[in-house]
Structure formats: C-alpha cells, structure tokens
N, C-alpha and C positions, 0 to 999 in steps of 0.2 A: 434429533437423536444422533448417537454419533455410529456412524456404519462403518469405521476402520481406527484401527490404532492410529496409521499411518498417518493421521490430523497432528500430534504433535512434536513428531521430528521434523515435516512439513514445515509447521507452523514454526520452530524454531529457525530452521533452516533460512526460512523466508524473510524473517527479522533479519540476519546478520547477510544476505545477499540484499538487502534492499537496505540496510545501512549505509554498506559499501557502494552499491550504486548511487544513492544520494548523494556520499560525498564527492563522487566521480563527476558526478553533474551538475552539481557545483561549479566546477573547475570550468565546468561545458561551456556554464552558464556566465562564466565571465567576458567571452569571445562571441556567444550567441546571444538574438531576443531569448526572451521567456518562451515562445511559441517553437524557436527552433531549437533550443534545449529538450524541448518536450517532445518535439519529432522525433529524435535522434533515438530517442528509448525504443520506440516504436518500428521507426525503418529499419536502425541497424538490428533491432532483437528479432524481427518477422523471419527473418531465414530461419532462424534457431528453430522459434515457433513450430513454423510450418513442415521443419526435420522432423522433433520431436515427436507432433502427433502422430505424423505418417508412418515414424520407425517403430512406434510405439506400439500402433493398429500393426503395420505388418510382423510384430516380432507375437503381440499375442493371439491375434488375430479375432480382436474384440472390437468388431466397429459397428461403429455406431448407427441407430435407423437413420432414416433420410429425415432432414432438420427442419423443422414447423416453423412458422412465421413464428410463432411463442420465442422457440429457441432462439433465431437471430433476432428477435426483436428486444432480447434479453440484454445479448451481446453489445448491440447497440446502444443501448440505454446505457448498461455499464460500463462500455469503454468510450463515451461519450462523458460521461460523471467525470472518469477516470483523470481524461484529457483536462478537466477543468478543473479536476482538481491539485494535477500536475500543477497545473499553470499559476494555482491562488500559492501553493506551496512554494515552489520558486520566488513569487512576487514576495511572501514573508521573509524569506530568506535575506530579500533585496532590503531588507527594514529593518534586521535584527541580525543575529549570528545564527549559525548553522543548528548550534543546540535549541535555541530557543524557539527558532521557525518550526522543527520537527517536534519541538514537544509541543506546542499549541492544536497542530495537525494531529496531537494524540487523544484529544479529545471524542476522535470516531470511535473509541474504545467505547462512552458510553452510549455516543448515538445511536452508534452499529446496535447494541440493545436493546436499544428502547425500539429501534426500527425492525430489527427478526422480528420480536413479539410483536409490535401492531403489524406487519405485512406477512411476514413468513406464521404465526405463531407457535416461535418456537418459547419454550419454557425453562427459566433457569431458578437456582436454588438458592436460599440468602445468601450462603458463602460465597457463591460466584456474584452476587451484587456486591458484597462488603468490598469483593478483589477489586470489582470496577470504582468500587470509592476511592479505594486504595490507587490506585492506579492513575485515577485524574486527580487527584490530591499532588498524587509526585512526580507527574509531569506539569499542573500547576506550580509548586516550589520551581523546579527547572526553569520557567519559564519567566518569574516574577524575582529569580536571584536571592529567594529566602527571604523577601521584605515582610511578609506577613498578611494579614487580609488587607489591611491597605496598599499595600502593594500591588495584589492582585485588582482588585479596583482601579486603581489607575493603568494598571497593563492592558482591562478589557476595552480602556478607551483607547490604545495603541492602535494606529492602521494593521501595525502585523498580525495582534491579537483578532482582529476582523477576517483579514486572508487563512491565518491559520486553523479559524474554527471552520471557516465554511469550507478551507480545504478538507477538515475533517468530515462535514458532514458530505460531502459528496464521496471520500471515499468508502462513506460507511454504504453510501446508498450503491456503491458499486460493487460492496462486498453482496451486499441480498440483492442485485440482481444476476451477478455470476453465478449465486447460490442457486437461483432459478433456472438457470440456463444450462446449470448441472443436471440436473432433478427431471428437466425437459429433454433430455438425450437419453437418458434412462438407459446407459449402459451400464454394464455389470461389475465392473470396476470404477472406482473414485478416480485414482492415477487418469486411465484411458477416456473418462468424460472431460478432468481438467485440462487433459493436453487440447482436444477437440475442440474444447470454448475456447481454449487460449487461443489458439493459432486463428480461429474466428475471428473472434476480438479484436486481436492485433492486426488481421487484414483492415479490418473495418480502420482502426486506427490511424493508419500509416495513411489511409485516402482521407480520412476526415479533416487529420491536422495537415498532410502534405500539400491536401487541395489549399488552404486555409490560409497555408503562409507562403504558397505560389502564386493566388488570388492578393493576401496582404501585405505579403513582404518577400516580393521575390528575389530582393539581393540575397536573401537568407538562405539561399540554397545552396549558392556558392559556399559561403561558410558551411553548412551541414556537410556538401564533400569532401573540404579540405580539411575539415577535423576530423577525419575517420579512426585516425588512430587512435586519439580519445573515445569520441565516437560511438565507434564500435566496444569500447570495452562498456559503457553507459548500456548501449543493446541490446550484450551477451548476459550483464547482469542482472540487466529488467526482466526478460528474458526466463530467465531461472528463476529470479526469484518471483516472478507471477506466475510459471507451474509450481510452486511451492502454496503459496498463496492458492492458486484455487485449486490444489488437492485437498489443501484445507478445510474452503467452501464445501467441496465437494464429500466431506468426511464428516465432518463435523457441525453444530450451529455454528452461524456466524457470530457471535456475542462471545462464545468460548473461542477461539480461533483469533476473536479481536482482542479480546483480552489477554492470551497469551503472548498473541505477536509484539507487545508495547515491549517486550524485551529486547525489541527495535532499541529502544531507547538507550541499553544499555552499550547495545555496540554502537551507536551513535555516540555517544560518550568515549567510546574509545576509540573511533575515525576521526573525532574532531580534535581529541588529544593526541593522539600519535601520527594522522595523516595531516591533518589540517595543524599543526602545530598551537590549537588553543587553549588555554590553559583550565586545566579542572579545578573548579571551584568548591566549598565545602556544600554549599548547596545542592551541588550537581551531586555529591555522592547522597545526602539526605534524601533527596527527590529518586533517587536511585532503588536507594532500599526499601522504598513506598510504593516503587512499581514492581517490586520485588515479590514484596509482600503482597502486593495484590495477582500478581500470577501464580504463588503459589496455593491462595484464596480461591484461586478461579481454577485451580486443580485439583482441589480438595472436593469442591463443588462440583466435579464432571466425574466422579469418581460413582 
C-alpha cells in the first residue's frame, strides 16, 4: 500500500539523479576495472549517506529503534545484490552503448513485480501490469534498434543482453529487500527510515567492495583516489539518488516505484545525447513513448 505521496516525486527524482550518475560512471569506468567503478559510488557517496541520516534524525528527531539482525540482514542482502548488480551493468555497457546496457537492466521493471507479489505480497491492478507491458516492450525496442521480434531473438543471445537482465534481476531483488529493511525500522516517517537503511547499506558497501578490490586488485585503489574529482561527483550522485530511491521503497510498493522510475530511461536518452554526444535514433524515441505510456498506465493503476 502506498503510505506517502512523497513515493513519486521521489521516484521521479531518482530516475533523473541516477541517469546522470550512470553517465558520470561511465566516464569512471573508462580509467577504472568494473569493481573499482563500482567502489567509487559507494566510498565517495557514504559521507553524504551518513550526513543525511544523522542531520535528518537530529533536525526531526525521529529515530529510529535499535536495529535487529532482520534489519541489517536486509541491508546486507540488498546492498550485496546492489554491488553485483552494479558490476553485470557496467560489464553490459562494456558490450554495447550506453542506451542499450540501461535499457536491458530495465527489465527489473517486471521482475521487481512479479518478486513484491511472490516475497513481499504486495498486490497491483491490470492497469499497473498493462504499464509494465508497456514498459519492457520499450525498453525492448531501445535495446534491439526497432528490428522487430527477430531482432529481439537474436539480441537475447547477445552477452550484454545476459549482464543486462541479470543486472536487472538483482536490482529488483534489491529493491524488495531495502523495501524490508524499511518496514523492519518501523519509524514513523518513510524519508527518516530511508536515510537510516541507506547510510547502513552503504557502510556495509564501501567494506564489501573496498575489501574486494584491495584483496583483488589493489593497484585499483590508487586509481579510485586519483580520480576523485570525477569520483566524487559518481558518490554525491549515487548518494542522492539512492535516498530518492528508497523513500520510494519505503512509500510505496516496489512494482509501482519500479515502474515509474523506467523514466530513467528517458533522461538516459537525454545524457547519452547531449552529455555523451550519441546520436538519437527514431527507435529510441518509439521505445520512449512505450515507456511513457506505461508509467502513465502504472499511475492510473496506483490511483
């Protein structure tokens, strides 16, 4: 059920801050592995994080009970998904262009639903399944360049088309365990529980992968601090847009909240044409107004 409005300014907010991050990491990702691209969200965003919640709890002074193995074991789960799924998305990237690795990864639009209902059992209305039709229909076109169902057939044998779904379904599963890890704080505001998980999370983060690629690849550290200035702008916007994201969780079902955020896709469209200088296709806008269409579907259906 949805327990604040505040799910979808949130949830818009959250697409176009993790657009923009994307493309930032990108850039990251050309100087970094894949593993230290993926750090970089994490270490440089944790200060943020860990402001946030704390300015957050002391401005209203809503904090939180003392936190159950449930709660951090949520945390963990999900910012473990997160990290891997980071990781399959980048490696797509490495396979294809920028629009197409993100639209494959859009796929958690449906997973994310079919997984609330079997784990969480949340319950959604045809209209909100037609949007999710709508929705993987056009970030499929994005992804197959308008060739048509044979197209897509051959694009599901692509390596990227493999990274980019399972990048999806790990972030669906990270979506319903944050969603958990909200619900398991049980404070009184959505905002004040999402900052909480998040700055969790992102502890847990920062040692999971930091250990990971000082154990695997510890020349990569040197790069992670001499890129700060990129860097850091990859951190600040992870950062943001994952309290956006699990105000979301914490507001709304995750199936509605995934549904809407695919309008990711449209400022991805517009970072990969105006920041990334790649050229828009008529496919990209058809696949556009499909995912359009389907979050306006999946708003009609939350009504």
């Amino acid at each position: 059920m949805i327990t604040s409005p505040l799910w979808l300014p949130a949830t818009l907010a959250a697409g176009a801050l993790q657009a923009w991050r994307t493309a930032v990491q990108r850039r990251v990702g050309r100087t970094l592995s894949v593993n230290a691209a993926g750090l970089v969200r994490y270490l440089y965003g944790l200060p943020l994080a860990l402001a946030m919640a704390w300015g957050y709890v002391a401005l209203t002074g809503h904090a939180p009970q003392a936190p159950d193995a449930w709660f951090l074991l949520f945390c963990t789960a999900g910012g473990l998904a997160q990290i891997l799924a980071t990781n399959l998305l980048l490696m797509a990237f490495a396979e294809g262009n920028f629009v197409v690795g993100t639209a494959y990864s859009k796929t958690e639009a449906v997973q994310g639903a079919i997984f609330s209902v079997v784990l969480l059992h949340e319950q959604l209305q045809w209209i909100a399944w037609a949007g999710i039709a709508a929705g993987v229909i056009g970030v499929m076109v994005l992804a197959t360049g308008g060739g048509g169902p044979r197209a897509l057939l051959r694009a599901f044998g692509h390596r990227a088309a493999g990274y980019g779904i399972a990048s999806g379904t790990l972030f669906a599963l990270t979506a319903v365990a944050i969603r958990r890890a909200t619900i398991e704080l049980a404070m009184p505001d959505p905002i004040g529980a999402a900052l909480v998980a998040l700055a969790v999370t992102v502890t847990v983060q920062t040692v999971m992968q930091g250990a990971y690629v000082a154990w695997r690849e510890p020349e990569q550290l040197r790069a992670v601090w001499t890129s700060w200035r990129v860097s850091g702008q990859v951190g600040l916007l992870s950062s943001l847009g994952s309290a956006c994201w699990f105000t979301g969780f914490a507001s709304a079902p995750v199936a509605l909240v995934r549904i809407v955020g695919q309008v990711e896709v449209g400022f991805t469209l517009a970072f990969a044409h105006f920041y990334l200088r790649e050229p828009l296709k008529p496919n990209e806008v058809a696949g556009l107004l499909l995912v359009a269409t389907g979050v306006v579907l999946a708003l009609l259906g939350a009504r």
